[in-house]
C-alpha positions as CSV (number, residue, x, y, z in Angstrom):
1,X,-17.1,-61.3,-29.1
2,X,-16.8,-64.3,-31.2
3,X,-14.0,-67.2,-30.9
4,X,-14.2,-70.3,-32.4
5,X,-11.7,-73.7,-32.6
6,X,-12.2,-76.9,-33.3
7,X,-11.9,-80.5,-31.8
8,X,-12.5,-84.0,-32.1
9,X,-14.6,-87.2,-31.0
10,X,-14.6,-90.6,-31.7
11,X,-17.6,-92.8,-32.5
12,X,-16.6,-96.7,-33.1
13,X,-13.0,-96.2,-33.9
14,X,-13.2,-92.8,-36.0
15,X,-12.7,-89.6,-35.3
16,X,-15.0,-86.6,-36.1
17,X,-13.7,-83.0,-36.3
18,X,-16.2,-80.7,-34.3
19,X,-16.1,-76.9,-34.1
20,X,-16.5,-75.3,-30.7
21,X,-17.6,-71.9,-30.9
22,X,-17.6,-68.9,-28.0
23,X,-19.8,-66.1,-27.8
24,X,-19.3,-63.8,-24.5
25,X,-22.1,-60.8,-24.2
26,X,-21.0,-58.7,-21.2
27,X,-23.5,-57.3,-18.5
28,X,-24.2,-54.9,-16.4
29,X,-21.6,-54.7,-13.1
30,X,-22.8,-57.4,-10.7
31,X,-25.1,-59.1,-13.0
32,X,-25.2,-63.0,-13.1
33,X,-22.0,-64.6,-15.4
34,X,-24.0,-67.7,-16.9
35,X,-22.3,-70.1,-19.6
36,X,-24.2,-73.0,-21.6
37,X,-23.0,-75.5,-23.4
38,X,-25.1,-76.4,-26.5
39,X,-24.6,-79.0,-29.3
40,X,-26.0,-82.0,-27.8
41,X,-23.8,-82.5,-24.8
42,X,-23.7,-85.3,-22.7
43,X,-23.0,-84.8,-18.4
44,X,-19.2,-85.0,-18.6
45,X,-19.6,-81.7,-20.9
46,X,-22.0,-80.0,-18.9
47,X,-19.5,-80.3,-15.8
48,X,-17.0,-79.1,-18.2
49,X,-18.6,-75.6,-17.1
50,X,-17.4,-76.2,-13.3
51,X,-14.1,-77.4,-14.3
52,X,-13.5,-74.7,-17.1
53,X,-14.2,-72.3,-14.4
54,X,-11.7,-73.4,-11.7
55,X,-9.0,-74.5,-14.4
56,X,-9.4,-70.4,-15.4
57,X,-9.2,-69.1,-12.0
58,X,-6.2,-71.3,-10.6
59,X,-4.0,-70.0,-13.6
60,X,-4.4,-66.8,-12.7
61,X,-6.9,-65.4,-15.0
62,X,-10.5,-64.3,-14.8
63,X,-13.3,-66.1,-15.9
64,X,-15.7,-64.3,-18.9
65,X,-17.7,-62.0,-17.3
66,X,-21.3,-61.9,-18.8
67,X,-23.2,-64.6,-20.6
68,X,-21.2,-67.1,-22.8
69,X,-22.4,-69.6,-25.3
70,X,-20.3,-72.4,-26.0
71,X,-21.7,-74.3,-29.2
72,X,-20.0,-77.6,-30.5
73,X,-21.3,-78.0,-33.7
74,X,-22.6,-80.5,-35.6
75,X,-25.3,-80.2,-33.6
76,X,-27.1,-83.4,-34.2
77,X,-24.0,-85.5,-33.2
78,X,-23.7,-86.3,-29.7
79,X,-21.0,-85.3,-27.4
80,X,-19.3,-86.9,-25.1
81,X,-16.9,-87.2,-22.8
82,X,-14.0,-84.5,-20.8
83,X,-11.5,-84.1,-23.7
84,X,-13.5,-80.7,-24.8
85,X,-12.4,-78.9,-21.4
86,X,-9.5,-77.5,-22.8
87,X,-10.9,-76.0,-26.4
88,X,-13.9,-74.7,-24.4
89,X,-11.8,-72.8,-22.4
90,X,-9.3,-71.9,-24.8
91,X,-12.5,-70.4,-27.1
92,X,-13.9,-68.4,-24.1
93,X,-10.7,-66.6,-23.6
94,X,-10.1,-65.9,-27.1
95,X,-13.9,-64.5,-27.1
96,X,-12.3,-62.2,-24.4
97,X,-9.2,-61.5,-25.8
98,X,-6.8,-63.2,-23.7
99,X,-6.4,-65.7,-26.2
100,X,-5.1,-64.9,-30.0
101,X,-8.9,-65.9,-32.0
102,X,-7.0,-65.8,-35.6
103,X,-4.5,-68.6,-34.4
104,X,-6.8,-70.5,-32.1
105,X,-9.0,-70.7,-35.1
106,X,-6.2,-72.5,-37.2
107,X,-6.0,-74.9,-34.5
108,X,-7.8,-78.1,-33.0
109,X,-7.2,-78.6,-29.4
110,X,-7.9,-81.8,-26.8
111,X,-7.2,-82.0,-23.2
112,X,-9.4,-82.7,-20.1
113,X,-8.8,-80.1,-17.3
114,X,-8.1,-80.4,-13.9
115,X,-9.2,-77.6,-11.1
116,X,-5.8,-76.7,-10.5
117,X,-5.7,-76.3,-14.6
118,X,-3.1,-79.0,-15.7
119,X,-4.2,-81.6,-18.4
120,X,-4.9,-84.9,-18.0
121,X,-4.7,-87.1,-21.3
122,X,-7.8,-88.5,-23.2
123,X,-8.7,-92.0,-25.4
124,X,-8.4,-91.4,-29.1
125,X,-5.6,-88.9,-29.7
126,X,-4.5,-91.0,-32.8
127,X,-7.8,-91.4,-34.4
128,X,-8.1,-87.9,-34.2
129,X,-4.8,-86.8,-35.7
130,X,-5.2,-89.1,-39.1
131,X,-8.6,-87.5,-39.0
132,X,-7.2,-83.9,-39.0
133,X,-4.2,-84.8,-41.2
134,X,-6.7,-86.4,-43.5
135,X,-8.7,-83.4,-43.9
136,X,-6.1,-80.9,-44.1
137,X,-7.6,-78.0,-42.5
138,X,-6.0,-77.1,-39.8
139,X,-2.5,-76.4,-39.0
140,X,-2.1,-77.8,-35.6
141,X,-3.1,-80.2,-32.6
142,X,-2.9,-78.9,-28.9
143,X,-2.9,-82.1,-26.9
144,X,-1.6,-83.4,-23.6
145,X,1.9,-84.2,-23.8
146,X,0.8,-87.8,-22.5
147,X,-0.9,-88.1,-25.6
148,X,1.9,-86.5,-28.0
149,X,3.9,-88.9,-28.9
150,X,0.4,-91.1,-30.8
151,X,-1.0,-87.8,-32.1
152,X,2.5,-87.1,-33.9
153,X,2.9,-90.9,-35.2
154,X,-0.5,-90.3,-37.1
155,X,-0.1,-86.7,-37.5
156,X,2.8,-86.8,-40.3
157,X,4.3,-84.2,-41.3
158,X,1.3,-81.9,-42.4
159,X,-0.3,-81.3,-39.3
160,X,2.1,-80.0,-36.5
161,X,1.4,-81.5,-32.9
162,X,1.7,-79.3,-29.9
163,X,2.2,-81.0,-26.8
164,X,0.8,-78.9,-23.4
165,X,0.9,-79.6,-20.1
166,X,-1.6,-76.9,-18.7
167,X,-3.9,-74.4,-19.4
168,X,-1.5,-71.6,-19.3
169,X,0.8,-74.0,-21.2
170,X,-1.8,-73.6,-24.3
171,X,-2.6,-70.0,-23.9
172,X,1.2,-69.4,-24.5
173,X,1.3,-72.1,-27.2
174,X,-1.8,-70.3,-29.1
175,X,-0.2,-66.9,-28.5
176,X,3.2,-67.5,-29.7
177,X,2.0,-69.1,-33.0
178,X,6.0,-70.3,-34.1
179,X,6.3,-73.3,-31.5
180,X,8.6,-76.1,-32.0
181,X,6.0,-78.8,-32.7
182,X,6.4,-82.4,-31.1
183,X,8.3,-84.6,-34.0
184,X,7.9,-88.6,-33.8
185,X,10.0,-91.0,-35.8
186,X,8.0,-93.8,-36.3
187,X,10.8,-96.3,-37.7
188,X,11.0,-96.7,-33.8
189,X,8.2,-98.7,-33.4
190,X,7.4,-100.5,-36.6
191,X,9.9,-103.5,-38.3
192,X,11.6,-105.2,-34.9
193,X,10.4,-107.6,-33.1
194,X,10.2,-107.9,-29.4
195,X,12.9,-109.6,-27.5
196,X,11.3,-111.0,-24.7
197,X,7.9,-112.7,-26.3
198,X,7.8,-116.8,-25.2
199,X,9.7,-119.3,-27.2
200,X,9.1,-121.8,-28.8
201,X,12.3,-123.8,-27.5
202,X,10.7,-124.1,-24.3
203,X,7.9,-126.8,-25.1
204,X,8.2,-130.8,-25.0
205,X,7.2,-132.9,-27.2
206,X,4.1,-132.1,-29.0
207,X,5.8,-131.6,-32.5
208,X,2.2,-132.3,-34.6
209,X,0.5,-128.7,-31.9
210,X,3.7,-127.0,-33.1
211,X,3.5,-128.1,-37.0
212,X,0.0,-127.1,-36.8
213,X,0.8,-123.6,-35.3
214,X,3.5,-123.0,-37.9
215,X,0.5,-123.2,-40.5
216,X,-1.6,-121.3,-38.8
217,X,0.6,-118.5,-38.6
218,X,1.7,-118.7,-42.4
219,X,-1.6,-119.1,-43.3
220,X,-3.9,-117.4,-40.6
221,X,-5.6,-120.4,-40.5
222,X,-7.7,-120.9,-37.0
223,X,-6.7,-123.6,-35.0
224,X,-8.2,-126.1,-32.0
225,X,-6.2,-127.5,-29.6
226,X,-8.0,-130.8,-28.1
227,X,-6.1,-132.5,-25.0
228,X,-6.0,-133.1,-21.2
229,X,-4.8,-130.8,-18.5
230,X,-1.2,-129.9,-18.5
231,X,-0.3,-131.1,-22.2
232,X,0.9,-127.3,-22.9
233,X,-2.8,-126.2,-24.9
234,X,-2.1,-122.2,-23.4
235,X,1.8,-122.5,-23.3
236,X,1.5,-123.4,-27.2
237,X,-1.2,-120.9,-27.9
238,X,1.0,-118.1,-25.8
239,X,3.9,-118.3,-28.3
240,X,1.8,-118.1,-31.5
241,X,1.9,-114.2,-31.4
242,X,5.8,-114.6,-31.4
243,X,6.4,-117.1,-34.9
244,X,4.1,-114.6,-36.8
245,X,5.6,-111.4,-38.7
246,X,6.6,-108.6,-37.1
247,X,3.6,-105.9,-37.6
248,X,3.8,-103.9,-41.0
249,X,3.2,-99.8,-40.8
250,X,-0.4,-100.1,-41.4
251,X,-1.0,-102.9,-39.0
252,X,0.6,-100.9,-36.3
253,X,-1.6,-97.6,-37.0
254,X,-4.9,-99.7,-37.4
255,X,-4.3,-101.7,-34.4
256,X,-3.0,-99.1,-32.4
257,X,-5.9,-96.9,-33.3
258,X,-8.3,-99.5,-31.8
259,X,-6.1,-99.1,-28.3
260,X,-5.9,-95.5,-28.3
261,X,-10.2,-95.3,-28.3
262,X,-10.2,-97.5,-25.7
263,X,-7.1,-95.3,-24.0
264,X,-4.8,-98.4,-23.5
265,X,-2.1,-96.8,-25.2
266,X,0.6,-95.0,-22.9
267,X,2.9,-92.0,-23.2
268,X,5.5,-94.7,-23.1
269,X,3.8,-97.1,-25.4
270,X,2.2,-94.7,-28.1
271,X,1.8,-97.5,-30.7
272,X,1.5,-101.3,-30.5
273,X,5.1,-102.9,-30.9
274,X,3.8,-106.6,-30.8
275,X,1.0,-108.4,-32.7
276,X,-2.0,-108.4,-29.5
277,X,-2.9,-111.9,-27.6
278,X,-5.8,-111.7,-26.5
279,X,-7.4,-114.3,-23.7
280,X,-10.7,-113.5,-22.4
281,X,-12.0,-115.3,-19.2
282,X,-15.0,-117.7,-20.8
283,X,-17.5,-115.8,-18.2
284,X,-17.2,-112.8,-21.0
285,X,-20.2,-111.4,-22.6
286,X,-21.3,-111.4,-26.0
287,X,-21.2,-107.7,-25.7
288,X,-17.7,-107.5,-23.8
289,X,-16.2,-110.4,-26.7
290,X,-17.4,-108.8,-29.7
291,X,-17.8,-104.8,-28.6
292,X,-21.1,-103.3,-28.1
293,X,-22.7,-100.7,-25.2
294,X,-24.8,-98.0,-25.4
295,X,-22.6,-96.1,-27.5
296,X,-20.1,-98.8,-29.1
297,X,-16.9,-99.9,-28.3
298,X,-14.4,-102.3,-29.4
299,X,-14.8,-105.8,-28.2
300,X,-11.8,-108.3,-27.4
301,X,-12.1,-109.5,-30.7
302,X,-11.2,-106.2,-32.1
303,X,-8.3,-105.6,-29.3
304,X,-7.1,-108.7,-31.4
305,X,-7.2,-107.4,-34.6
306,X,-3.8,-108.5,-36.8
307,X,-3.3,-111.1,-33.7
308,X,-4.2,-113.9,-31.8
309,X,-7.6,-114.2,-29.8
310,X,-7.2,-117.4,-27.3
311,X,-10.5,-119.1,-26.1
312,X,-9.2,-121.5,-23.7
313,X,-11.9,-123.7,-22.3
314,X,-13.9,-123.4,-25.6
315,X,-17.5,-125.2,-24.2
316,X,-17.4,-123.5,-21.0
317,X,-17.9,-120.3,-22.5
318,X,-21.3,-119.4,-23.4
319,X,-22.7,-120.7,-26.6
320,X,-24.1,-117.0,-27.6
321,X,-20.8,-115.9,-26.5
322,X,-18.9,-117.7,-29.3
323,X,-21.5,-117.9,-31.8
324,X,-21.3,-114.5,-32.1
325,X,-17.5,-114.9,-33.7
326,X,-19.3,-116.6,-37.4
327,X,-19.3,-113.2,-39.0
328,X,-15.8,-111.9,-37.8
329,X,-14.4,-115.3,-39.2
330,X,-15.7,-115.1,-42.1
331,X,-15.4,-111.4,-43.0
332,X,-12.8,-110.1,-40.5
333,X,-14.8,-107.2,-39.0
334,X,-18.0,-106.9,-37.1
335,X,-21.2,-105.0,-37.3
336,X,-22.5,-103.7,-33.5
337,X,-26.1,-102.4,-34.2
338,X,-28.0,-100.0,-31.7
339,X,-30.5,-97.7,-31.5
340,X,-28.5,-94.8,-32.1
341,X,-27.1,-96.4,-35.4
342,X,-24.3,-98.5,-36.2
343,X,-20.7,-99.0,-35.7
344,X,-18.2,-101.7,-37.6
345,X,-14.9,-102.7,-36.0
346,X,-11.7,-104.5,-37.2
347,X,-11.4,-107.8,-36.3
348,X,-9.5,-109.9,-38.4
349,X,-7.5,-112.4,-36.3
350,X,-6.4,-115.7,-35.6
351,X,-8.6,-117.6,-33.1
352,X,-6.6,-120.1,-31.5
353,X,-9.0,-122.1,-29.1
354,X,-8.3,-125.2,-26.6
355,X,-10.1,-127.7,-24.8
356,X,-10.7,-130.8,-23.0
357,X,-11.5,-133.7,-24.7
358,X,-14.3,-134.8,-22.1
359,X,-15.8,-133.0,-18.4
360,X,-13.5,-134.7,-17.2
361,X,-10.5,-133.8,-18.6
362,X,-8.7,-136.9,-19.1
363,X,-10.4,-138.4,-22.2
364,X,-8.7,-141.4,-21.8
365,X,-9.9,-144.6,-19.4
366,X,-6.1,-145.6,-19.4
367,X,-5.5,-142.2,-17.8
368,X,-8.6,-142.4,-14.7
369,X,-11.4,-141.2,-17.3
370,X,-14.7,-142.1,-15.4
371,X,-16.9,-139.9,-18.4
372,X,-19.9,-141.9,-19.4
373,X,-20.3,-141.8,-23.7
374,X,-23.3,-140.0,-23.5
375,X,-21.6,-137.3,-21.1
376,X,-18.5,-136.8,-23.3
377,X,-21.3,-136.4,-26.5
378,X,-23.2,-133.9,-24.5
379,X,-20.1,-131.7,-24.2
380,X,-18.4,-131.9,-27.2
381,X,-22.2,-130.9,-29.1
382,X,-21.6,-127.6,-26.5
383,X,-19.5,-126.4,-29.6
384,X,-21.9,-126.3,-32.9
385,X,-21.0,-127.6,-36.6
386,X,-21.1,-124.5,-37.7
387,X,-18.5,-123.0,-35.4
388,X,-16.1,-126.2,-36.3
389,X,-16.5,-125.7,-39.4
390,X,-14.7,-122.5,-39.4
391,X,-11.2,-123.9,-37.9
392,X,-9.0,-125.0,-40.3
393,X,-6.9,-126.6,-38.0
394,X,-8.0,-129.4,-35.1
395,X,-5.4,-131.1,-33.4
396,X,-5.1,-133.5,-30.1
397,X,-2.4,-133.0,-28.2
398,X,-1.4,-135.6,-25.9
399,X,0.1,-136.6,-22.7
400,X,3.7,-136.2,-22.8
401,X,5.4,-139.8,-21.9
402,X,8.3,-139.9,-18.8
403,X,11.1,-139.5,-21.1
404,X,9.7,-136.7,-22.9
405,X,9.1,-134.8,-19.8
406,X,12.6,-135.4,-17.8
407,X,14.2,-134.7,-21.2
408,X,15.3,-130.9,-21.6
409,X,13.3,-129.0,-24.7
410,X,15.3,-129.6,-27.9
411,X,12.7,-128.4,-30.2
412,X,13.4,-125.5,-33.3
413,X,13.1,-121.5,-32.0
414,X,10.0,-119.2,-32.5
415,X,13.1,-117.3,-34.7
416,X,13.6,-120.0,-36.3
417,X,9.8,-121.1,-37.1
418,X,9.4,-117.8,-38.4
419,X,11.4,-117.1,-40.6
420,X,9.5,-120.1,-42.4
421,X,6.5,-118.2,-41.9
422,X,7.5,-115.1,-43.1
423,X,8.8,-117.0,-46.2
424,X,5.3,-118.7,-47.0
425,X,3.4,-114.9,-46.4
426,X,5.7,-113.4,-48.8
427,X,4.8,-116.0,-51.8
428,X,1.1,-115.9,-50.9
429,X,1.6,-111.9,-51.4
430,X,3.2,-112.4,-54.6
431,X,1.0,-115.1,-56.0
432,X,-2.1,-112.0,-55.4
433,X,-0.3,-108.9,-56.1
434,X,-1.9,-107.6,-53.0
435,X,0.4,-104.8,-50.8
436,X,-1.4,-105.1,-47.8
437,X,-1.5,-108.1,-45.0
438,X,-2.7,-111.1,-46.8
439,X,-2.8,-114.5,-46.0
440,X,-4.1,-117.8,-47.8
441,X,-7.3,-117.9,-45.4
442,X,-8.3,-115.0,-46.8
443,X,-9.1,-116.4,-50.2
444,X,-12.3,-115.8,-52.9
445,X,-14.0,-118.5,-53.9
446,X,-12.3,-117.1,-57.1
447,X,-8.9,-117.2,-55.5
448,X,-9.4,-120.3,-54.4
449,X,-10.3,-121.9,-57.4
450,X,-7.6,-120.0,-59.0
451,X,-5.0,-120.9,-56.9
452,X,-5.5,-124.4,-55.6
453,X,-5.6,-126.5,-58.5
454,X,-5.3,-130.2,-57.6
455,X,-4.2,-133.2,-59.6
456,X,-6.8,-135.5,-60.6
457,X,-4.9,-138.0,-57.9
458,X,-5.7,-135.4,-55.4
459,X,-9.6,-135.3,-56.8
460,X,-9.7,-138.8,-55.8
461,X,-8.1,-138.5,-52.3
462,X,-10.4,-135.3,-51.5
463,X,-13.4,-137.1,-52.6
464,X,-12.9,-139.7,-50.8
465,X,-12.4,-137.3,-47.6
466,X,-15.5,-135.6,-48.3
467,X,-17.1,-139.6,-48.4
468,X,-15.6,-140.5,-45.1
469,X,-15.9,-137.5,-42.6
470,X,-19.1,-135.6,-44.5
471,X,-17.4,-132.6,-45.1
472,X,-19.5,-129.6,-46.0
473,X,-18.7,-127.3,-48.9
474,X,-16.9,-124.7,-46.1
475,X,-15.1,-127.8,-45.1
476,X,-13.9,-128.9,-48.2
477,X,-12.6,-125.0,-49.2
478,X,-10.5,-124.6,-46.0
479,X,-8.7,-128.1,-46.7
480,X,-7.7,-126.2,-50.1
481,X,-6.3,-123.3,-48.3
482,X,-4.4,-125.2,-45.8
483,X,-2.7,-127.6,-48.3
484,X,-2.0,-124.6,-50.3
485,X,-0.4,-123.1,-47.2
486,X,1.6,-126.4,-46.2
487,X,2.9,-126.2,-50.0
488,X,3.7,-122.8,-49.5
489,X,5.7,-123.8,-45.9
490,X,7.3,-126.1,-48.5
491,X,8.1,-123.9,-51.4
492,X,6.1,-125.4,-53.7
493,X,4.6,-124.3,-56.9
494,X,1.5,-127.0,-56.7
495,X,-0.7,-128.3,-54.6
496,X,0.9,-132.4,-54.2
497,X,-0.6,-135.4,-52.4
498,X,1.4,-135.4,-49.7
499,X,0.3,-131.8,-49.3
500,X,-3.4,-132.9,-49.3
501,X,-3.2,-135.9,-46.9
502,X,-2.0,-133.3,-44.5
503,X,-4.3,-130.8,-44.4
504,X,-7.4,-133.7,-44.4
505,X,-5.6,-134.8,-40.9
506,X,-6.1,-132.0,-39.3
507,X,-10.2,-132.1,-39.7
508,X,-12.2,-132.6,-37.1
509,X,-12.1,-136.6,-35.4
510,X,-13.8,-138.2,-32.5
511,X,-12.3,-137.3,-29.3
């Protein structure tokens, strides 16, 4: 008998529906029972077989008798991974009748198995519920009840979600046909903000790092912090996540997505409540920074995606390491090519980097700098033009004087900060009739010559800019969008000297 349902893989960060079909031929009595899995399996689906098996057998039921054919089809796509256990098995029972075919076939199931037949959950249950939903087909979603709650959030209200805990848990689900589907209200987890993200309020001194950081976030500008140890460089960039927005609908999904592939999403945390900070160590890879393996996965600067990536030490890190981070800058998303084809990744983020101003650390001979100048050269070249280029913002911070540091913080709130920020993202939205996230970095070259007009006073003070510190054209187009965002900080319809002078300031200097 024939039995077929269907299920779902992910390659990159979407999901593929795939058909598993089961074909039982009985024997004679005492012949050989032999099952094979074709469709281009990989090992974790040929050991599927052994744990199909003892799932069957520990609920209580017999295994198909005979010679079964399990076939995920398209057969040129390549399977892979444990979260087919539970459709295979479900498809061999229905091929022997213990299993209602005609319902199992309106469903798509996913589920690893354990011997003792309960389910354990599996990466990509939200990828593959918009994917179903998308499409329409099918009616339901059998999935672990671990992974319920993310399935239903993308699931909507056309695809019903069917949260199991066991094998014999989906056999009764199939069989019964009317069950109460798993409902998730996802105003829960979009619109508030979290209560307990670092604040602002907490840092001394250092008003120009936090100006600097309020632009950033209103404009998703990048930003370079440049100062000696212990001038709060990572307690600045820390609190960055909390003065931006709180995360619309379709940031939460297409983070979250990104998370649930790499199964970092929990039953208690089924979607992303918080924009993601992300601080790699500066040993990371190119591959492990921007995603890659032999069959590709997300990278750190995708687990940032709508957030903050955070290089601290920016020259110890390895200069393929970062170099690799021109495209994503540029174009928010990356490219990972391989053999077996290619894969593109969200990854449009703030990076928020920091650094000493010398091998040292102090950068200062008042403070103990021994650095020679040809030492302090030598590492600041570790970071190329081209990389500089791309950060809008570059800021020294420096050491905080006695009174500063026995005096108690008295600065503004992260609430407070952005409220500012959520202000300027709300003009920049209506100044380009765009719905979705947008920000003032994100400008055309027709944008930008649309929408940052200068006075001819301004001309003169941005030629004389590009005169003194040799901007290139990239250069001179990220001044524009910052100005435009400190105007927009300010309320203001244009683009005004003061405005200017500014964003020019916070261009690269000598260290």
């Amino acid at each position: 008998m024939l039995a077929k349902t269907y299920s779902s893989i992910v390659i990159g960060i979407d999901a593929y529906t795939i058909e598993i079909e089961a074909n039982v031929s009985t024997t004679q009595r005492g012949a050989e029972n032999i099952l094979s899995i074709v469709g281009l399996p990989d090992l974790a689906v040929k050991e599927s077989r052994d744990r199909v098996k003892s799932a069957i057998i520990s609920s209580g039921l017999i295994p198909p008798r005979g010679n079964a054919v399990v076939n995920l089809a398209p057969a040129d796509l390549k399977k892979e991974g444990a979260g087919f256990d539970l459709g295979i098995a479900l498809a061999l029972l229905a091929a022997t009748g213990v299993v209602n075919a005609e319902q199992l076939a309106r469903c798509a199931v996913l589920g690893e198995l354990a011997l003792d037949g309960t389910l354990r959950p599996v990466r990509g249950a939200l990828p593959a519920a918009a994917q179903l939903r998308k499409e329409g087909k099918l009616e339901a979603l059998l999935v672990p009840e671990a992974n319920a709650e993310e399935a239903a959030l993308a699931a909507g209200n056309t695809l019903g979600i069917l949260p199991v805990s066991s094998l014999r848990d989906a056999i009764d689900a199939v069989n019964e046909g009317g069950r109460l589907a798993h409902k998730a209200h996802i105003e829960d987890y979009t619109g508030k903000f979290p209560a307990d993200m670092p604040d602002f309020a907490e840092i001394k001194g250092q008003i120009m790092a936090k100006r600097a950081l309020e632009i950033a976030a209103a404009g998703g500008h990048n930003i370079l912090m440049v100062g000696p140890p212990g001038t709060g460089k990572s307690m600045a960039a820390m609190r960055l996540p909390g003065i931006l927005p709180p995360m619309t609908l379709e940031e939460t999904l297409e983070t979250s997505r990104i998370y649930s592939v790499l199964g970092m999403l929990s039953s208690g945390q089924p979607l992303l409540n918080r924009r993601p900070f992300r601080a790699p160590h500066h040993t990371i890879s190119d591959a492990g920074l921007i995603g890659g393996g032999k069959t590709p996965r997300p990278g750190e600067i995708s687990l940032a995606h709508n957030g903050v990536l955070f290089l601290d030490e920016l020259p110890e890190f390895k200069r393929n390491v970062f170099e690799v981070l021109r495209q994503p800058l540029e174009n928010g998303e990356i490219t990972v090519s391989r053999a077996a084809g290619n894969c593109s990744f969200p990854a449009d983020f703030i990076l928020c980097a920091a650094m000493n101003p010398c091998p040292c650390g102090r950068g200062e001979y008042d403070l103990g700098c021994t650095c020679k100048p040809e030492e302090k050269r030598r590492y600041l070249k570790k970071i190329s033009g081209p990389l500089l280029d791309r950060i809008d913002l570059q800021i020294q911070l420096r050491q905080l004087s006695q009174q500063e540091l026995l005096a108690a913080p008295n600065g503004e709130t992260s609430a407070q900060i952005r409220q500012r920020v959520i202000r300027a993202r709300e003009i920049q939205k209506e100044r380009t009739k765009k719905t979705l996230h947008y920000c003032n970095a994100q400008f055309t070259p027709r944008e930008l010559q649309k929408f940052c007009v200068v006075a001819p006073s301004g001309q003169q003070i941005l030629r004389q800019a590009i005169s003194h510190y040799k901007l290139s054209p990239r250069a001179y187009d990220r001044i524009l969008k910052v100005a435009r965002t400190i105007a927009d900080l300010a309320e203001s319809e244009y683009i005004r000297d003061e405005h200017l002078f500014e964003a020019i300031n916070y261009r690269k200097k000598e260290w």
